[in-house]
C-alpha positions in Angstrom: 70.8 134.0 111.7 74.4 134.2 112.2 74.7 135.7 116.0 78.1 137.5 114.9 76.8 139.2 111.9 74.1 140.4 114.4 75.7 141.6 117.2 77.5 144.1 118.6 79.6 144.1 122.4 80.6 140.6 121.9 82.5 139.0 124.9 83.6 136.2 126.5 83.7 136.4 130.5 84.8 132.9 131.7 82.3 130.4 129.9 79.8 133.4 129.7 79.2 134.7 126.2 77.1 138.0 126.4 76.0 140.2 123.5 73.8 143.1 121.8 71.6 141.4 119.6 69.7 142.9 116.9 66.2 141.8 116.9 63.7 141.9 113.8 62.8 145.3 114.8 66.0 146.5 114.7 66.2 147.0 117.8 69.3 146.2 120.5 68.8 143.6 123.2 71.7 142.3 125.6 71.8 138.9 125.9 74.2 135.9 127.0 74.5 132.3 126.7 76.7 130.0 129.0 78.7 128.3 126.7 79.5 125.3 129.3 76.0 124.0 128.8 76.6 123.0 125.2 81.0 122.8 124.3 82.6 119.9 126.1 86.0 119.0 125.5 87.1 115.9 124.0 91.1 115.3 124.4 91.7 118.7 123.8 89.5 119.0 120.9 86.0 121.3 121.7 83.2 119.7 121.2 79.7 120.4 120.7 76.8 118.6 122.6 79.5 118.2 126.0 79.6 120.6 128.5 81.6 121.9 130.8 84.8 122.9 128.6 86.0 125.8 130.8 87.3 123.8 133.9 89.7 122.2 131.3 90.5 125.4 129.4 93.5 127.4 129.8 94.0 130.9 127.6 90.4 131.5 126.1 90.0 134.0 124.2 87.8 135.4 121.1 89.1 135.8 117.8 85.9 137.3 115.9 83.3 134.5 116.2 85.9 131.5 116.8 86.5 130.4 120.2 90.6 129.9 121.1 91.8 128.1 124.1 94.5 125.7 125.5 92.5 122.8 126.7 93.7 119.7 129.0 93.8 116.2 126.4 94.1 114.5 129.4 97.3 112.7 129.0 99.3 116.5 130.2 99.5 118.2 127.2 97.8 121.6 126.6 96.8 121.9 122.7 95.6 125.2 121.3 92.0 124.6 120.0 89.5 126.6 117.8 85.9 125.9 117.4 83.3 128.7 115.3 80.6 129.4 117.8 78.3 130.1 114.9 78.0 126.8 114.0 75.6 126.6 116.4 75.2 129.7 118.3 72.6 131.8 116.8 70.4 135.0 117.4 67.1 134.3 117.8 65.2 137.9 117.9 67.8 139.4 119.6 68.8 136.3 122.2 71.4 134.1 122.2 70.5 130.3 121.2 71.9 127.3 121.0 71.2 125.0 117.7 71.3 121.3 119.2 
């Protein structure tokens, strides 16, 4: 299940993404995932399966489901990138997931 089209309270503190997540019941649970366990960046592209893309991020920022930021491509440039968390963020029963 899409974690967007499930959620409500959606925010992004540093590389924390936190939630209210509709279970099967209906019901509301909060929730959060740490983002810099699974998004890596790769010469300021995000990148799934990497980690730790906040200490190279600059200007994060949500934009509905997609993930903005300025992130370091090594060589001193700063490139704006976008990646859709829910391409493999998901709500599992009212929790945050990750879909390796």
């Amino acid at each position: 299940m899409s974690f967007w089209d499930s959620s409500q309270e959606v925010t992004l503190e540093d590389n924390i993404l936190r939630a209210s997540c509709q279970d099967v019941e209906g019901n509301w649970q909060t929730t959060e995932i740490n983002l810099n366990d699974f998004l890596g960046n790769s010469n300021g592209i995000f990148e799934w399966g990497g980690g730790g893309w906040h200490g190279t991020a600059t200007n994060y920022r949500l934009e509905g489901p997609v993930l903005v930021a300025q992130l370091d491509d090594g060589n001193g440039e700063w490139p704006e990138a976008k990646i859709d968390l829910n391409e493999r963020i998901t709500n599992n029963n009212g929790q945050l997931e990750f879909l390796g």
